[in-house]
Backbone as CSV, one residue per row, in Angstrom:
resi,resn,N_x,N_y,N_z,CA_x,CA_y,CA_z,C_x,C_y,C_z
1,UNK,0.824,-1.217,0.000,0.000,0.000,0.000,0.858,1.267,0.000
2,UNK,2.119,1.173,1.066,2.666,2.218,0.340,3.667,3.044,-0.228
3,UNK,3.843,1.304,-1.189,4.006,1.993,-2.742,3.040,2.728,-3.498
4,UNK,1.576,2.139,-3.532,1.329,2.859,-4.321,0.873,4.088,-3.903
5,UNK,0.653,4.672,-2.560,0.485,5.969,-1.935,1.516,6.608,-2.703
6,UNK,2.665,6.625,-2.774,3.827,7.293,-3.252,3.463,7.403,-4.726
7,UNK,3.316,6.339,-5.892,2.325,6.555,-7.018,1.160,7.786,-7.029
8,UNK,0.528,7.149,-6.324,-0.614,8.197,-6.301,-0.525,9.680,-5.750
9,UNK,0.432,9.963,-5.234,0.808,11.203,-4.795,1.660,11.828,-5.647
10,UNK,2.423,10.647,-6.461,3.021,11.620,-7.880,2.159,12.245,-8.524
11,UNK,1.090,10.802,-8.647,-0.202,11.651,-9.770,-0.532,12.786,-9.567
12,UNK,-0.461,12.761,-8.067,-1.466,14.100,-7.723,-0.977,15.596,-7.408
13,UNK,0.615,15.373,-7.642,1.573,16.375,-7.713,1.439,16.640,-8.867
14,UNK,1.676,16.138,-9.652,1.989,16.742,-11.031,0.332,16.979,-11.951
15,UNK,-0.780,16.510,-11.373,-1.838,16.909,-11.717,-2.087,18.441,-10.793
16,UNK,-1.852,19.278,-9.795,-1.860,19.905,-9.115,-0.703,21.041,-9.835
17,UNK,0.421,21.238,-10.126,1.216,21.506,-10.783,0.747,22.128,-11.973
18,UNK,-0.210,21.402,-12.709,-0.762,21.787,-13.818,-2.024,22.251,-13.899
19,UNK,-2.428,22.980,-12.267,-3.794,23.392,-12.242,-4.828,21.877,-12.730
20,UNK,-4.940,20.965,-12.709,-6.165,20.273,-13.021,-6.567,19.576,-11.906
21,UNK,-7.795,18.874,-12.143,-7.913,17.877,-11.083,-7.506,16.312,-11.086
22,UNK,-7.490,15.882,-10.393,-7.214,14.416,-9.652,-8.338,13.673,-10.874
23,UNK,-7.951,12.541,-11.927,-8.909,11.644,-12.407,-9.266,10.954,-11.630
24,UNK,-10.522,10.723,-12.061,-11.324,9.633,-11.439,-10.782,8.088,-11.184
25,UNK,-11.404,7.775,-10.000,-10.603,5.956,-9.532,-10.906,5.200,-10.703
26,UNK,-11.495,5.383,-11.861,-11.612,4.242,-12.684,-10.276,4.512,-13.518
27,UNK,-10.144,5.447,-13.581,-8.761,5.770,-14.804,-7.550,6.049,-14.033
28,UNK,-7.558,6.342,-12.710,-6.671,6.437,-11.566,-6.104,4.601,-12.154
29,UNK,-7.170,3.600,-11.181,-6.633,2.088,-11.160,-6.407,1.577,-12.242
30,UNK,-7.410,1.899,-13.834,-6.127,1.631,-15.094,-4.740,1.864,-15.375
31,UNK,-4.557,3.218,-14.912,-3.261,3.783,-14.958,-2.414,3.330,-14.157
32,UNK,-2.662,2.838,-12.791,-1.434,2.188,-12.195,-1.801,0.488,-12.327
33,UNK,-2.791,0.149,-12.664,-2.802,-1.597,-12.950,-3.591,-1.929,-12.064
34,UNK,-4.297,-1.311,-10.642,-4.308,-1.432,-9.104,-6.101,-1.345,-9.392
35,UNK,-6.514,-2.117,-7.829,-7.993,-2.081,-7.884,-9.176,-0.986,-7.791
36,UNK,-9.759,-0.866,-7.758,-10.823,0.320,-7.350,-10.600,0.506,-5.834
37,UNK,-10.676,-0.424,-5.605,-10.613,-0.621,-3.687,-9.079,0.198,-3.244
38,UNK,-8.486,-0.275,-4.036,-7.394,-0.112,-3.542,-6.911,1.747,-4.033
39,UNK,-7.348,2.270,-5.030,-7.050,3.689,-5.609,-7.800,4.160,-4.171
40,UNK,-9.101,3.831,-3.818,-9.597,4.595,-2.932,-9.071,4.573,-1.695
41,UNK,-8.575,3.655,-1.296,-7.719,3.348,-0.134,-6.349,4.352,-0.046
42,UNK,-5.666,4.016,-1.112,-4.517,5.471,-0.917,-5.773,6.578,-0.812
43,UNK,-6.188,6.895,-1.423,-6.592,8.329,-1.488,-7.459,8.887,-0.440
44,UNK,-7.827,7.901,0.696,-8.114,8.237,1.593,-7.172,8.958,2.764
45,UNK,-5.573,8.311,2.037,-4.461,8.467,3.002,-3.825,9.671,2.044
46,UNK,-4.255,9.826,0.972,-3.459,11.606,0.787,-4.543,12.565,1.131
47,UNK,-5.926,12.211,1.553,-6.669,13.338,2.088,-6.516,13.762,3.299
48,UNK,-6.212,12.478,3.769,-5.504,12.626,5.242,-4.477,13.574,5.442
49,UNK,-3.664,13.631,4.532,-2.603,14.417,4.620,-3.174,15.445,4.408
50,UNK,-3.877,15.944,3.596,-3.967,17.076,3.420,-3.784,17.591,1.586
51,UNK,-3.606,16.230,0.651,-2.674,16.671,-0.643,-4.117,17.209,-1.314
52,UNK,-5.213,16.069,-0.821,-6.519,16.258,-1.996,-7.799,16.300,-0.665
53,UNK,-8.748,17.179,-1.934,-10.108,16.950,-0.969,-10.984,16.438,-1.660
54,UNK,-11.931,15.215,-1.471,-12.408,14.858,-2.202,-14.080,15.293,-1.743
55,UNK,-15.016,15.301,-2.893,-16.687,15.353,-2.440,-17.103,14.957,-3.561
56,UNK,-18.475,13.976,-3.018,-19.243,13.120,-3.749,-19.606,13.888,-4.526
57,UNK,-19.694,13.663,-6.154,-20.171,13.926,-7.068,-19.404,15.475,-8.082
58,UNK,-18.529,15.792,-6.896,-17.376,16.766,-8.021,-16.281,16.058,-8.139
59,UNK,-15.131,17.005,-8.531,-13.544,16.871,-9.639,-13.007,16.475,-7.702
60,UNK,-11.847,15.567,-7.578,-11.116,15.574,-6.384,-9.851,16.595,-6.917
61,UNK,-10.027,17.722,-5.840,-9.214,18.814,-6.243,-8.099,18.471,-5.395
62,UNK,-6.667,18.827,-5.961,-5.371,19.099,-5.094,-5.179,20.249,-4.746
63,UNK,-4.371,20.366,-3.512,-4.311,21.335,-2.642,-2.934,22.434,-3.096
64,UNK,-3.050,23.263,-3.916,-1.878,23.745,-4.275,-0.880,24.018,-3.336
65,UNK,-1.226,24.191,-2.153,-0.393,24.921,-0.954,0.917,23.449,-1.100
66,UNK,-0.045,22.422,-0.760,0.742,21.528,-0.653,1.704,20.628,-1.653
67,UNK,1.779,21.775,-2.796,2.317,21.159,-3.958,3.457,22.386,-3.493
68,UNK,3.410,23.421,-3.171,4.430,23.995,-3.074,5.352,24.200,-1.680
69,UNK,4.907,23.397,-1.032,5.553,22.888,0.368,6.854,21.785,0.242
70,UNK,8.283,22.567,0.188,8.908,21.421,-0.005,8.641,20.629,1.052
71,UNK,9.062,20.803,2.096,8.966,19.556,3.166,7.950,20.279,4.233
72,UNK,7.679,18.955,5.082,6.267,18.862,6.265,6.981,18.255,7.276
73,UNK,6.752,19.146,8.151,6.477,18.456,9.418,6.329,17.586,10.146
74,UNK,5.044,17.452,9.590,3.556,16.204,10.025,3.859,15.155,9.323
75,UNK,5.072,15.272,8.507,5.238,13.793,7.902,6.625,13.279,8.108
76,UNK,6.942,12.281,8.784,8.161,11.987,9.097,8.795,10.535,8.409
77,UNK,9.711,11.058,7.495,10.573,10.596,6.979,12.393,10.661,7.129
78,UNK,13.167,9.779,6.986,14.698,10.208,6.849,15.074,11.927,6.053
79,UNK,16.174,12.377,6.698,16.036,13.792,6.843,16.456,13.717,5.054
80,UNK,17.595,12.838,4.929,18.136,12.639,3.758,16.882,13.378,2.610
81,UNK,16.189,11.832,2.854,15.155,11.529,2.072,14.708,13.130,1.608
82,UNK,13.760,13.768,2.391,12.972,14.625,2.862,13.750,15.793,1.992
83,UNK,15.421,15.690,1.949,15.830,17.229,1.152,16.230,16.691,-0.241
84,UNK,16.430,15.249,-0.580,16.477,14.606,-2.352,15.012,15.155,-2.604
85,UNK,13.365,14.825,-2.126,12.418,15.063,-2.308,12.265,16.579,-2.546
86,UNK,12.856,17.439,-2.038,12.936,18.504,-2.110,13.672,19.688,-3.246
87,UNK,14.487,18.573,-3.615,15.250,19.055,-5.103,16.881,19.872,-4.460
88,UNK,16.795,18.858,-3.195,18.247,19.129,-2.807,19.520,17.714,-2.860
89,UNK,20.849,17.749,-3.296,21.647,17.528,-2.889,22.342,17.103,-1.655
90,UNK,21.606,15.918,-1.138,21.967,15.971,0.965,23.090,15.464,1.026
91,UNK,23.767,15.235,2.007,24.813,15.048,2.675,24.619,15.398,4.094
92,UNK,25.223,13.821,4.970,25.452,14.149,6.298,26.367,13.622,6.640
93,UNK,26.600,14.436,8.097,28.365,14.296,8.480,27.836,13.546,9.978
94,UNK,28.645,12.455,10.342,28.350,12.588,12.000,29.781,13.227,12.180
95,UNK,28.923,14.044,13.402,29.885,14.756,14.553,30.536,14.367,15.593
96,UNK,29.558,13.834,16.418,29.992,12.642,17.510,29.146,11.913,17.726
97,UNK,29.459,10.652,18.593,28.923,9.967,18.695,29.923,8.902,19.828
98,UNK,28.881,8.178,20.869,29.219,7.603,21.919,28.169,6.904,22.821
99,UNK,28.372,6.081,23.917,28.144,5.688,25.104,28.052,6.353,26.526
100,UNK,26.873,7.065,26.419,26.762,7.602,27.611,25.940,7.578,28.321
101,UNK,25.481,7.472,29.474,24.749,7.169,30.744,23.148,8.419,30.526
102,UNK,21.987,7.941,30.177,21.324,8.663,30.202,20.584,9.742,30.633
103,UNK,20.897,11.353,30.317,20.774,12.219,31.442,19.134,12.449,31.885
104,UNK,18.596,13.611,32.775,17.750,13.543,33.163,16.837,13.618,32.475
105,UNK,17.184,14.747,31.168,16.079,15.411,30.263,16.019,13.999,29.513
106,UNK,16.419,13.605,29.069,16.267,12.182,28.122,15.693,11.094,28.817
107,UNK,16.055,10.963,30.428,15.273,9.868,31.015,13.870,10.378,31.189
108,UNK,13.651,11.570,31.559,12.297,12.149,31.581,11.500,12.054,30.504
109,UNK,11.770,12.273,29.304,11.016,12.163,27.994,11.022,10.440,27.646
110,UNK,12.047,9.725,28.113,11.814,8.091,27.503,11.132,7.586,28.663
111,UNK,11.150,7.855,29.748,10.646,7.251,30.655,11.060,6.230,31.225
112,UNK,12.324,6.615,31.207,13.379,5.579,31.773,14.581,6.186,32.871
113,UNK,15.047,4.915,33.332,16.097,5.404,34.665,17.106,6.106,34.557
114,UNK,17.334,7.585,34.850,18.533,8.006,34.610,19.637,7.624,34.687
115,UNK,20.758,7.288,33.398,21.968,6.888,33.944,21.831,5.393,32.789
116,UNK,20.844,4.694,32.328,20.558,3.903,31.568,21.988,4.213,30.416
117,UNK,22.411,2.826,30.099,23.425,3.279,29.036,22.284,3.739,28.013
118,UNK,23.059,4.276,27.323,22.630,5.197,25.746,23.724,5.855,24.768
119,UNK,22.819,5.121,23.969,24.142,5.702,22.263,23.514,7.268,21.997
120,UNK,24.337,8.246,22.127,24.383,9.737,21.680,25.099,9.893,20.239
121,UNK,24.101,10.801,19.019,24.770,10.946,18.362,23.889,12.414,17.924
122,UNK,25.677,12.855,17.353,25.104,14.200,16.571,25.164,14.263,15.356
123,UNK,24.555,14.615,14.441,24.671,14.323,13.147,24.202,15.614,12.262
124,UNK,24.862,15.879,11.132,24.520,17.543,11.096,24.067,17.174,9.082
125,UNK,23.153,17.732,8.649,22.692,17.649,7.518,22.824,18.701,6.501
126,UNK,23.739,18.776,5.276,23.694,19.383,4.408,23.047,19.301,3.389
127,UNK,22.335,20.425,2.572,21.643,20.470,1.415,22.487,21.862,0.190
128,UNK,22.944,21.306,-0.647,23.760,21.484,-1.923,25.015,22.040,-0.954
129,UNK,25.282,20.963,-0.094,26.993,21.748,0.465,26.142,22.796,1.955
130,UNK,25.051,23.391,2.170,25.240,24.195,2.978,24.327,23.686,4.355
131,UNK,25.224,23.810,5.777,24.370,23.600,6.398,22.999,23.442,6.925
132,UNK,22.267,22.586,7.473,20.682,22.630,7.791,19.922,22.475,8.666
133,UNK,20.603,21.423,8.939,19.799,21.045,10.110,21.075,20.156,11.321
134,UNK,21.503,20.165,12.158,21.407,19.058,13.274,21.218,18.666,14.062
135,UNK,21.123,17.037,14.153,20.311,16.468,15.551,20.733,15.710,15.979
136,UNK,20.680,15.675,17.132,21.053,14.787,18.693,20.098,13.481,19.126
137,UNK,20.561,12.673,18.997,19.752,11.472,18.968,20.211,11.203,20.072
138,UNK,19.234,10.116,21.503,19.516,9.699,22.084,18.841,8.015,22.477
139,UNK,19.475,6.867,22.462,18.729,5.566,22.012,19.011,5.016,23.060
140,UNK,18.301,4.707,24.236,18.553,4.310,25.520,18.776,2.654,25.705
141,UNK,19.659,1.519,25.349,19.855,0.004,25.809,18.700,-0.076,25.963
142,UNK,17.704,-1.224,25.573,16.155,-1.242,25.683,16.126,-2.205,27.281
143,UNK,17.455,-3.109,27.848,17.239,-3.916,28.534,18.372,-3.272,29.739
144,UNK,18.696,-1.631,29.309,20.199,-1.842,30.495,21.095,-2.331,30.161
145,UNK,21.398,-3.285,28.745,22.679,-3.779,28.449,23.379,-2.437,27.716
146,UNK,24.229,-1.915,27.935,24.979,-1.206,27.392,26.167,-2.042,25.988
147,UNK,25.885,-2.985,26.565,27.595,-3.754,25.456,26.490,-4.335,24.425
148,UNK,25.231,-4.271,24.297,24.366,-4.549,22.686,24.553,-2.676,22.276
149,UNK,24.934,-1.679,22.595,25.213,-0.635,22.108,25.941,-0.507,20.761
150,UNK,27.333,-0.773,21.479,28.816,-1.017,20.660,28.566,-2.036,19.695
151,UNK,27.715,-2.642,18.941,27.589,-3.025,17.619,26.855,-2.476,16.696
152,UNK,26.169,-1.108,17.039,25.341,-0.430,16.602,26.495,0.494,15.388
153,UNK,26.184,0.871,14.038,27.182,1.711,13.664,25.952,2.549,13.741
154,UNK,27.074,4.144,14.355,26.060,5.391,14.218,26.139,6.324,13.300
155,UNK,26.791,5.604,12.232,26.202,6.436,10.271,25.005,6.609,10.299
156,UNK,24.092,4.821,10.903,23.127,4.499,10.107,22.001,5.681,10.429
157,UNK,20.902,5.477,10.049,19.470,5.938,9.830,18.838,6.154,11.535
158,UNK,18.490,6.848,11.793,17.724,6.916,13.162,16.807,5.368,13.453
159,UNK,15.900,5.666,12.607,14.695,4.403,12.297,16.189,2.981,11.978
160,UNK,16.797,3.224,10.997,17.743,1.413,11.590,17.906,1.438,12.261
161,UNK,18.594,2.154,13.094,18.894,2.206,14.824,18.329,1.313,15.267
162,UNK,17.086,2.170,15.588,15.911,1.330,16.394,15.761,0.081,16.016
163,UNK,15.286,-0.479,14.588,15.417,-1.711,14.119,16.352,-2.781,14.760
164,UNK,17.593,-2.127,14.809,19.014,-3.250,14.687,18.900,-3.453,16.419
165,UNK,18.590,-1.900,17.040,18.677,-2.219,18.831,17.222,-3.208,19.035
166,UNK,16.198,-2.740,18.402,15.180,-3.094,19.499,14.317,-4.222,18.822
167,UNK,14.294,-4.641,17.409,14.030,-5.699,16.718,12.196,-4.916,16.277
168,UNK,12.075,-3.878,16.804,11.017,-2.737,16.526,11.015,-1.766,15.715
169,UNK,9.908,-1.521,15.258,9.825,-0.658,14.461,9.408,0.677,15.037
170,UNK,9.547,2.144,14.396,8.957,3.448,14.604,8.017,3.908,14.114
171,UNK,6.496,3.707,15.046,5.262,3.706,14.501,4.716,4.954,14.662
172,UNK,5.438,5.808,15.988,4.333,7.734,15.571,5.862,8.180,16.111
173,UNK,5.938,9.721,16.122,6.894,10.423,16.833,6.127,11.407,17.472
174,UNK,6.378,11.820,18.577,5.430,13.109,18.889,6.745,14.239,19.508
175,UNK,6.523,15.021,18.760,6.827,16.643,18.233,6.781,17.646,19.040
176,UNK,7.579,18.390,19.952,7.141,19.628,20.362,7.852,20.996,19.396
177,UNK,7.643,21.679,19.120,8.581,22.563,18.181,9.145,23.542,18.970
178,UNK,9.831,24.729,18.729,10.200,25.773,19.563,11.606,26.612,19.049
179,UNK,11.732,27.222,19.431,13.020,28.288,19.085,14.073,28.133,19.854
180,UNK,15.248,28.363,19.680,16.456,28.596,20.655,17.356,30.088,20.294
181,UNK,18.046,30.723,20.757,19.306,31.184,20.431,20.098,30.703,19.398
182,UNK,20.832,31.076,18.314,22.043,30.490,17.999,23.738,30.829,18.866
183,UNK,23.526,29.449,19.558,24.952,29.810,20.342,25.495,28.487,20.725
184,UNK,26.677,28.365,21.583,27.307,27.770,22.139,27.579,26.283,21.090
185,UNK,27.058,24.894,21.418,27.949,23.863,20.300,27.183,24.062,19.167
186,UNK,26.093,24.544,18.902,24.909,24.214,17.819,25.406,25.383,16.692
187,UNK,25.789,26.549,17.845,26.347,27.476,16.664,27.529,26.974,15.741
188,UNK,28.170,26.227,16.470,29.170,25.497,16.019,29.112,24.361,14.890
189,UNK,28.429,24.008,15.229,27.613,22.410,14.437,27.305,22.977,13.001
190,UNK,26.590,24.070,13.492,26.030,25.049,12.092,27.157,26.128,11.241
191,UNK,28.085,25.861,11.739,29.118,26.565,10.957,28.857,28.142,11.512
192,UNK,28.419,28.730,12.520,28.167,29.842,12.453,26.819,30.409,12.225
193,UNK,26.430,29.580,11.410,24.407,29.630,11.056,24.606,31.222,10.432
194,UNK,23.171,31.599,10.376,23.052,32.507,10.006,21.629,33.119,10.911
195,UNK,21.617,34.114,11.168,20.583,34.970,12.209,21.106,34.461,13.260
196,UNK,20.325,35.167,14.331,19.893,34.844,15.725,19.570,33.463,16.469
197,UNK,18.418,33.079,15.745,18.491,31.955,16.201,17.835,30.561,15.439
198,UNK,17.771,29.395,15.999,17.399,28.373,15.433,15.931,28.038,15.617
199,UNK,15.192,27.140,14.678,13.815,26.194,14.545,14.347,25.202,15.479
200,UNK,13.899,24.432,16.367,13.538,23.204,17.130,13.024,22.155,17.177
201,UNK,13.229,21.079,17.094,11.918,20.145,17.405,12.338,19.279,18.419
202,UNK,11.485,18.867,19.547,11.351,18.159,20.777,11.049,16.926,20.100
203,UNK,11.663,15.471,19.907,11.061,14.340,19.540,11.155,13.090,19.809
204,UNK,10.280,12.470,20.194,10.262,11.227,21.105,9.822,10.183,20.240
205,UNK,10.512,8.936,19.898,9.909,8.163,19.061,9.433,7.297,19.546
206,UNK,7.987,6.676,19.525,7.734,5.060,20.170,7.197,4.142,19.082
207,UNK,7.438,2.977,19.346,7.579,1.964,18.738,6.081,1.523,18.257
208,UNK,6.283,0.440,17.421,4.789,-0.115,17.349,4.133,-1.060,18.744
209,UNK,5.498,-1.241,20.106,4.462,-1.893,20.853,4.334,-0.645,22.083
210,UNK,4.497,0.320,21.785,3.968,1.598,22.577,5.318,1.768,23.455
211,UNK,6.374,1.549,23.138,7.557,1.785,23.380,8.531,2.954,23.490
212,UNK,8.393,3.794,24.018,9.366,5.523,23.631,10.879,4.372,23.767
213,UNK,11.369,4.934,22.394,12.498,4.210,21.990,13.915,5.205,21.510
214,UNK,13.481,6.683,21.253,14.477,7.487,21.501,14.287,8.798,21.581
215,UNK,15.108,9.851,21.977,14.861,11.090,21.592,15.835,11.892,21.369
216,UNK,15.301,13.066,20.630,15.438,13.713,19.822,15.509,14.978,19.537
217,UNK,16.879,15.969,19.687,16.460,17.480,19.578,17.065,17.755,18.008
218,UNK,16.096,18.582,17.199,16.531,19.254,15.840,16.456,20.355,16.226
219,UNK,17.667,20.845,15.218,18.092,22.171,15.375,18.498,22.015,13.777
220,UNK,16.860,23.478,13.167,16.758,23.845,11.662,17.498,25.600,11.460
221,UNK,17.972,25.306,10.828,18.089,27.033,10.395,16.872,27.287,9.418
222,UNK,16.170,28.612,10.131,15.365,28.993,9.744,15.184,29.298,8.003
223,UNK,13.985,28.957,6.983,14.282,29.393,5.881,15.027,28.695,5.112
224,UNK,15.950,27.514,5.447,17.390,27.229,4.635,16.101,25.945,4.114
225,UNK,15.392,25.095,4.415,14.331,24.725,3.516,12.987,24.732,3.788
226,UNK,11.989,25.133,3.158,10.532,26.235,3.378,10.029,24.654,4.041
227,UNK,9.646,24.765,4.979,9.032,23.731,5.997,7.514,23.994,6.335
228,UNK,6.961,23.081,6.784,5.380,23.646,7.626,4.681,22.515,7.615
229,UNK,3.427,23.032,8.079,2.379,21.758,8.614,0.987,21.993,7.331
230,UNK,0.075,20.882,7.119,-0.838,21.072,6.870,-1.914,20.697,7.309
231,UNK,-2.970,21.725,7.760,-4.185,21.251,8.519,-5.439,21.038,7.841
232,UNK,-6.041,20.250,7.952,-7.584,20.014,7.215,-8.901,20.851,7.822
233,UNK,-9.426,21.684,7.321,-10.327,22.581,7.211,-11.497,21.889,7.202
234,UNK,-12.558,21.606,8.215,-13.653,20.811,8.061,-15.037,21.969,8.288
235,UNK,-15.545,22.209,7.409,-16.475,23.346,7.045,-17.826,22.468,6.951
């Protein structure tokens, strides 16, 4: 299913793009090979998002806003991912990375014992060469073993992480956003950044068995890629 969400959201980009509307599920499921059941099924999950609105008996219109939104919020994907989708060039560097005893703010948000081993990593994201974003991951030993840590490589992906530590997957993240200063290591991280100060995000990931499995501070430079949320308007 979603593959063909990703299909069907091309369609509906590049039908949106060109001012028209969304074809109908009969010429929708010719065009990708796929069932009636099944066209309607994605397209229940890009209304969700926010891409299309559909009503019985008119055109299913796309949402231009959201054709010109490089990246969202509300949708969480690899950062990589998220700036290729965007018509950027990514590259990431890790910064550091280690074994360290889990501090308070991190045991407070996982809900776990302070002092718990935990893999820390910083990892800083470029788009065409210029700084963007970086973030501080923190992945707490799911059992207290600290020595299943040290086989973890911390190149990988946030979401492998979790996979390779916890044999789980990352089923929601929940988000606080907020501002900081640009100063002290972050200014650093960021090469200097540019303005005052940085975008934020507070993020806690839990698993599919209701698991908070890591967290998470981003630090965006403002502007460096047009970001936001989209909300559904129920009239």
């Amino acid at each position: 299913m979603l593959a063909l969400v990703e299909r069907l959201r091309a369609v509906a980009l590049r039908a949106g793009r060109r001012g028209e509307p969304l074809p109908g599920e009969p010429t929708l499921a010719q065009y990708l090979g796929v069932s009636r059941p099944s066209v309607r099924e994605g397209l229940v999950r890009l209304e969700a998002e926010g891409l299309i609105r559909r009503r019985k008996g008119a055109d299913t219109v796309v949402n231009p806003g959201a054709v010109e939104m490089l990246a969202r919020f509300d949708q969480q994907v690899e950062f990589a991912d998220l700036l290729r989708q965007a018509g950027f060039e990514p590259a990431m560097e890790l910064l550091e990375a280690g074994i360290v005893p889990l501090a308070e703010r991190d045991a407070k948000a996982l809900d776990r014992a302070a002092g718990t081993p935990s893999l820390r990593t910083v990892k800083r994201w470029r788009a065409d060469g210029a700084p963007v974003m970086v973030a501080v991951d923190v992945l707490p030993a799911p059992d207290g073993d600290g020595a299943r840590l040290g086989g973890l490589d911390p190149q990988a992906g946030l979401f492998e992480l979790v996979r390779s530590l916890t044999g789980d997957v990352v089923e929601w993240e929940l988000a606080w956003p907020g501002a900081e200063p640009l100063r002290g290591p972050v200014r650093r991280w960021l090469d200097g950044g540019a303005g005052g100060a940085v975008l934020t995000l507070d993020l806690v990931g839990v698993s599919r068995r209701g698991v908070r499995v890591y967290h998470a501070l981003e630090y965006h430079v403002p502007g460096a890629v047009p970001s936001g949320f989209i909300r559904s308007v129920r009239s």
